[in-house]
N, C-alpha and C positions, 0 to 999 in steps of 0.2 A: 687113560690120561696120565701125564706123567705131571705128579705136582712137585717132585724133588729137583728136577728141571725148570719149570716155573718159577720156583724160590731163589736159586743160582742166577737163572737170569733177571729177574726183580731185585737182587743185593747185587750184584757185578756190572751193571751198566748203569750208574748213576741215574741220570735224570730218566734214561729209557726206561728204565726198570720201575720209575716209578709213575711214568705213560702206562706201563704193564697194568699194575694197578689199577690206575684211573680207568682203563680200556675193559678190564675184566669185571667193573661195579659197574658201569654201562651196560655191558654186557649182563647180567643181572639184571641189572635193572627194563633193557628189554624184554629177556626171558620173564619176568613178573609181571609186567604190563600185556606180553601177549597172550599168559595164562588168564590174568584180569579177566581181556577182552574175551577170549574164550570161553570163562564161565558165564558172562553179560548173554553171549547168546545163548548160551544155552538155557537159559533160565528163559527165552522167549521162544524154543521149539515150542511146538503145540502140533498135536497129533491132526497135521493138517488136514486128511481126508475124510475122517470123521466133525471134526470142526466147520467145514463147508460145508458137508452132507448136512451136519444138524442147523443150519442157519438155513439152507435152501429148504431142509423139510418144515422147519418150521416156517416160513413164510409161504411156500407152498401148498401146501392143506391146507383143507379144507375142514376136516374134522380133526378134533383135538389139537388143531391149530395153535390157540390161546392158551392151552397149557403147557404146547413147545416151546411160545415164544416167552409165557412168564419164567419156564424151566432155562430156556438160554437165557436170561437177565442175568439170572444168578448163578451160571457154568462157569466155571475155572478154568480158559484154556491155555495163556500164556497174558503174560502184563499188555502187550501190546494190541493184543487180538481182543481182549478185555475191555481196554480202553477203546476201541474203535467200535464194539460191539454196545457198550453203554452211551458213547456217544451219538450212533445212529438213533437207538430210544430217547433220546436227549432231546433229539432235533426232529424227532418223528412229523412233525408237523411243518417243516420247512419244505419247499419244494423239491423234489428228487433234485433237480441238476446242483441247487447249491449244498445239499448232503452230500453231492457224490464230491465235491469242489471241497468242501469242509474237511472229510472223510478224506483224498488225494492231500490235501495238507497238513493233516494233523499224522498221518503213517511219515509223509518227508519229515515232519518236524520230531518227528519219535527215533528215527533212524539217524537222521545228522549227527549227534552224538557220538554215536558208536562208529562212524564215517570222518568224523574227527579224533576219534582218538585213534583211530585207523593209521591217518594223515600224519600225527606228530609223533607214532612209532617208528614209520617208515621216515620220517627228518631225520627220528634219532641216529636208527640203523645209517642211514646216510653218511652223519656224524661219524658215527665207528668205524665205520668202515674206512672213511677215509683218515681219519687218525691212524688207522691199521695199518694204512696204505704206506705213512710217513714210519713210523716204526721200522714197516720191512723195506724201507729204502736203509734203513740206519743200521737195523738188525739182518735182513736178510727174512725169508721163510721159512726157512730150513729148522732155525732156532726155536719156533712159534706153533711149527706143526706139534699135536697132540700136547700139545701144554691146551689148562682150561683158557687161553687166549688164540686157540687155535682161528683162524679166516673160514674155515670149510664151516666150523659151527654156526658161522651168520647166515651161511646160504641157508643150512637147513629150518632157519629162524626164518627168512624173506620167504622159504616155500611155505611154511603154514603161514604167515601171516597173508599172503595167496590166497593159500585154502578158507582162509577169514573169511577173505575180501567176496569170496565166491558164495560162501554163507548167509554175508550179510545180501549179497544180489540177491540167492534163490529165499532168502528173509523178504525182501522188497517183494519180490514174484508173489509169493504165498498170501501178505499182507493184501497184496490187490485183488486177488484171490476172493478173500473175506470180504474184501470190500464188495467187488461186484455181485456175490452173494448175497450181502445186507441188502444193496439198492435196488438191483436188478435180477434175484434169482430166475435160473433157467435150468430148463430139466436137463438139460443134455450136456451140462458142464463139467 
């Protein structure tokens, strides 16, 4: 990146130059919000295959049973999986179909968040971009390439924040996962 280019065109083109600016603290500012959201999931992986295995085996057996399902109470596997895991012992006494109804809303209502802040990175991006857009009608492209306000950096911003988006789905999959687990374990899952 060339930052002694970026400075020349940030003091040489008045009011553009200082779009420049404004354009590149956005740009920060999504770069910071998509790490954010980055670490959010990651703090809710959970070593899925073992996590279903040990909620199936423990509702499944028959012996040592009640010492899997007091040991899953108190297992650590991710915030989310945790909270659906203590929630079902919650409700143990409710009828399966409104656990599973309970359990389907309370995984949407966990996820929305991270689906909203999804939503108002990509407005932001929207934003830049098209500010960008206005810029290179007045500046050109040419001027912008490898400077830190470069156009190509957003794309590679919109592909992870993709790769998020696909996260949080295979996030949603896994959680259902757990869930049919809790209510309805089966051997052949």
């Amino acid at each position: 990146m060339d930052l002694s280019r970026f400075l020349e065109l940030a003091r040489n083109h008045g009011w553009q130059g200082l779009s420049l600016w404004g354009v590149l603290l956005w740009q920060a500012l999504l770069w910071v919000g998509l790490v954010r959201l980055h670490l959010a999931l990651q703090r809710e992986e959970a070593p899925w295959e073992e996590c279903v295995g040990k909620i199936r085996s423990a509702f499944l057996r028959k012996v040592n049973g009640d010492e899997e399902l007091a040991e899953l109470k108190v297992h650590n596997y991710a915030p989310l999986v945790d909270l659906l895991v203590a929630l079902n012992f919650a409700e143990a006494r409710t009828p399966v179909m409104e656990r599973w109804l309970l359990l389907k809303w309370k995984t949407q209502e966990c996820l929305r968040p991270y689906w909203i802040r999804w939503g108002h990175l990509l407005i932001a991006f929207g934003v830049v971009v098209w500010f960008l857009y206005g810029l290179r009608i007045d500046l050109g492209l040419e001027p912008l390439k490898r400077t830190p306000c470069d156009p190509r950096l957003l794309w590679v911003w919109l592909g992870y924040a993709m790769i998020l988006a696909w996260k949080l789905v295979r996030l949603h999959g896994n959680l259902e996962r757990v869930q049919r687990s809790l209510i309805l374990p089966r051997r052949d899952e």
